[in-house]
N, C-alpha and C positions, 0 to 999 in steps of 0.2 A: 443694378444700383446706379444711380444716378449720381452726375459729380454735386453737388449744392449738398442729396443725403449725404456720400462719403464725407463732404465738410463739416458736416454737423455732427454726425457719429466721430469722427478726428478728434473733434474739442474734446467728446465727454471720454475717448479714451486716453486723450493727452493729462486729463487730469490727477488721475493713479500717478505716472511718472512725476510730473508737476508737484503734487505735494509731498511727492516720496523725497526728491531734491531739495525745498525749501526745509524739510525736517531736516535733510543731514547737517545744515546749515556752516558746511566749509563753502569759503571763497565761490569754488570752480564751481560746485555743487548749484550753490544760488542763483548765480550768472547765467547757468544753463537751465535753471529752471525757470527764468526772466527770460532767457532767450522764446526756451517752448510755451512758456504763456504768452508772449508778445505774437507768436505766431498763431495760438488756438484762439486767441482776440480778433487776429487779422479773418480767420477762416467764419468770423461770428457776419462782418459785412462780404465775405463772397459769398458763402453761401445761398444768403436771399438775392443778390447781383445776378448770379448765375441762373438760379430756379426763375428769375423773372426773365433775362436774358432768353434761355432757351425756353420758355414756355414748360418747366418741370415744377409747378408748384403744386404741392401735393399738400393733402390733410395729416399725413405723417411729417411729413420736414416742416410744417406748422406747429402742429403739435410740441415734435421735439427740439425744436432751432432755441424755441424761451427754457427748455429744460435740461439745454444743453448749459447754455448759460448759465443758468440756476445751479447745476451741478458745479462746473467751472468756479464761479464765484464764492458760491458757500465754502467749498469746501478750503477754499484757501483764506478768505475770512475764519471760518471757526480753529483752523491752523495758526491762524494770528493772535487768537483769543489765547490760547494754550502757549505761543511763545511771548504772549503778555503785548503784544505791539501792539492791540487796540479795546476798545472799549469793547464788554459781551453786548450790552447794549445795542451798537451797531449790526450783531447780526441774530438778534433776536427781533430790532425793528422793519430788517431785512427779509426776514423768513415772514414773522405775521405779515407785514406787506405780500409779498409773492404767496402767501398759501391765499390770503384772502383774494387777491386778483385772481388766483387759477379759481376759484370758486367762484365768484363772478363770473369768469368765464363761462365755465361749465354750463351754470343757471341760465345764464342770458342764450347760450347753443340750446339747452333742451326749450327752453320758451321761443324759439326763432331767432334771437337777435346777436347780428352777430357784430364783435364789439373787437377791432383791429388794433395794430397792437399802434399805441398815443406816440409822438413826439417825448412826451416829458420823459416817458419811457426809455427811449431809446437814450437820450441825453442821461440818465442816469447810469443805463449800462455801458455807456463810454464812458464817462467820470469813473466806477468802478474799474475800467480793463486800465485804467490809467494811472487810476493811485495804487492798483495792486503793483504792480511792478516798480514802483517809488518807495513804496514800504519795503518792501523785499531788500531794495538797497540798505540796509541796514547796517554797513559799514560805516566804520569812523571813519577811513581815511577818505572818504565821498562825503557822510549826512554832514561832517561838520565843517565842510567848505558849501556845499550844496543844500543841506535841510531838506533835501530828498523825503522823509519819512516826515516833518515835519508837513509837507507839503501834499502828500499822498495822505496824511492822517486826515487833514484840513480837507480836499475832494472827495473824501468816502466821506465824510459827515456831512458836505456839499449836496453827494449824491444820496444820504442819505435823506435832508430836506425835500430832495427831487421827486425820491420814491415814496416818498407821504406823499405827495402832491398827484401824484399819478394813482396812487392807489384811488386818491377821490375823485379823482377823474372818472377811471372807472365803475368807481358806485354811481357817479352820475349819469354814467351812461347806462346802466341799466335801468337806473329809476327813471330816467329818462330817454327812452331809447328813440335812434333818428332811421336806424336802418331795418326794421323787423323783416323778416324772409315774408 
């Protein structure tokens, strides 16, 4: 096992713990579950740092680095849905986004073309690793001097603009392809 994979396998099992803390939703509880997501975000850029670093980029830690995320992400989104803090919307526009882009994906690998992963992309999944742990603060004695959730509510819908935007990127890169193998 290489370090870059154990980073990436980290995130998707940090997330069990993660959401199991944000449900119990006492104080300490929350805090450390912002602590361990703060940290399964940091392991999203070593990861691919590392894997390009040492020369270990593989078609599995490809693969899995966007599904680690995808896991990560959802799962604490669709948690927010169920304690009410955001719109379902957002991760319904979420998921059609990312299932449609794996599908893309796939189509454009079996036809040759292969389609890396965009900038807008990436800039969406830092706005998400960013507002999750601002919503999370969900305390009075913080949002209402700070607007912490206010402001993490306002970047997930940000980054949700981002990942419409990247989604058609995507498409266009299929219909338009620059790199075919």
């Amino acid at each position: 096992m290489t370090l870059p994979l154990f980073l990436t396998l980290s995130r998707i099992f940090l997330t069990l713990p993660i959401v199991c803390l944000a449900l119990a939703q006492a104080h300490w509880t929350t805090w450390f579950a912002i602590i361990l997501f703060i940290v399964a975000s940091i392991t999203d850029y070593y990861d691919g740092y590392f894997a390009r670093k040492y020369n270990q980029v593989t078609n599995l830690g490809k693969f899995l680095d966007p599904v680690a995320d995808k896991i990560l992400v959802s799962s604490l989104l669709i948690l927010f849905v169920y304690q009410q803090k955001i719109d379902i919307w957002i991760v319904v526009l979420f998921i059609t986004r990312d299932t449609l882009v794996g599908g893309i994906r796939a189509a454009a690998s079996a036809d040759g073309i292969i389609i890396d992963a965009q900038t807008t992309g990436k800039w969406k999944a830092a706005l998400q690793m960013i507002s999750i742990p601002l919503i999370m603060t969900d305390f009075d004695y913080i949002d209402s001097y700070l607007h912490t959730v206010k402001i993490g509510y306002f970047l997930l819908w940000f980054s949700v603009g981002l990942s419409l935007f990247s989604g058609w990127q995507y498409i266009q890169l299929y219909v338009h392809p620059k790199n075919k193998i």
